[in-house]
N, C-alpha and C positions, 0 to 999 in steps of 0.2 A: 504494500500500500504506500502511495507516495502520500505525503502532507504539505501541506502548504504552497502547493505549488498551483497554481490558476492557469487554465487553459485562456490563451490571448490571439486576438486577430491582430495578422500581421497585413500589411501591404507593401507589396516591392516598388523599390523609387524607380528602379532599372527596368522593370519588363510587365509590371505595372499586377500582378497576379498575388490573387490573397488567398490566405492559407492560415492554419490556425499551430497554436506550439502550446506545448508546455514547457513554462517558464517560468524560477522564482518571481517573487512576487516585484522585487526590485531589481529583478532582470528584463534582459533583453534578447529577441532574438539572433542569431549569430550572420545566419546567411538564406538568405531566401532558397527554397526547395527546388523552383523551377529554373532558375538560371544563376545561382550562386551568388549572387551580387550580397553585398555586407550593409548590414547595420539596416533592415527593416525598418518602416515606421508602423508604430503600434496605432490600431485603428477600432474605437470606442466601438462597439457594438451595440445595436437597439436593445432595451429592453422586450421580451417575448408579451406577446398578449394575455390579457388576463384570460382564464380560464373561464370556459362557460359552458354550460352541458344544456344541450339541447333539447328540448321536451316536445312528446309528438302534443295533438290538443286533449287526445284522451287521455295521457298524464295528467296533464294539467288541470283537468276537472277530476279526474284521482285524488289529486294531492289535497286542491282544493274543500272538494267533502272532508277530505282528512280531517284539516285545518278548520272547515266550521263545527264537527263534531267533539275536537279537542278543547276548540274556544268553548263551544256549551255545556262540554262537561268541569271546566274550569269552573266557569262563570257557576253555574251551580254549587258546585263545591265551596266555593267561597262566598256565596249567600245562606247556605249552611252556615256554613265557621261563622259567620259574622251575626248569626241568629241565635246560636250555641253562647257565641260572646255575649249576646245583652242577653241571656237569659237571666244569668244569676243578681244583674243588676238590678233587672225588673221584678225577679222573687224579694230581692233585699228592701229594695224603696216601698214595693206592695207590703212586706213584714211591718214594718217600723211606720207606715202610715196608719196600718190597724190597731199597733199596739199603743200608738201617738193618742188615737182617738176613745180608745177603753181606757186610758189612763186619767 
């Protein structure tokens, strides 16, 4: 396994033919491949495009249902929890206003 070393585009100043090397990182290439010529210029490369997966339409409404049967069973669950929550506050204040009123 090599480390540290980055694969780099080069371009020939001589015969004009680009070609790629591995090369330290604060190195350089030595001699161009196709016609010998010395001291390459190193040539930035594009970044590759982002990534994106292509969905046929009947994915898409797949996923879709997915996504609004996940939101309603969310949304559910958390108006539970949040009924569960005021219960005991509503048992407490309902206590203590009866016991307010007998006393």
């Amino acid at each position: 396994m090599v480390s540290g070393m980055p694969i780099y585009e080069f371009r020939c100043r001589a015969c004009g033919s680009r070609f790629e090397e591995l090369v330290p990182v604060d190195g350089r290439a030595d001699r161009c491949p196709e016609c010998g010529a010395e001291a390459p210029e190193r040539v930035f490369s594009p970044h590759a495009p982002a990534f994106h997966v292509a969905r046929t339409p009947h994915a898409m409404r797949k996923q879709e249902r997915k996504n609004a049967k996940l939101r309603d069973w969310t949304k559910a669950r958390f108006k539970e929890a949040r009924g569960r929550g005021r219960e005991p506050r509503a048992r407490a204040s309902g206590a203590s206003g009866s016991a307010g009123g007998d006393g």
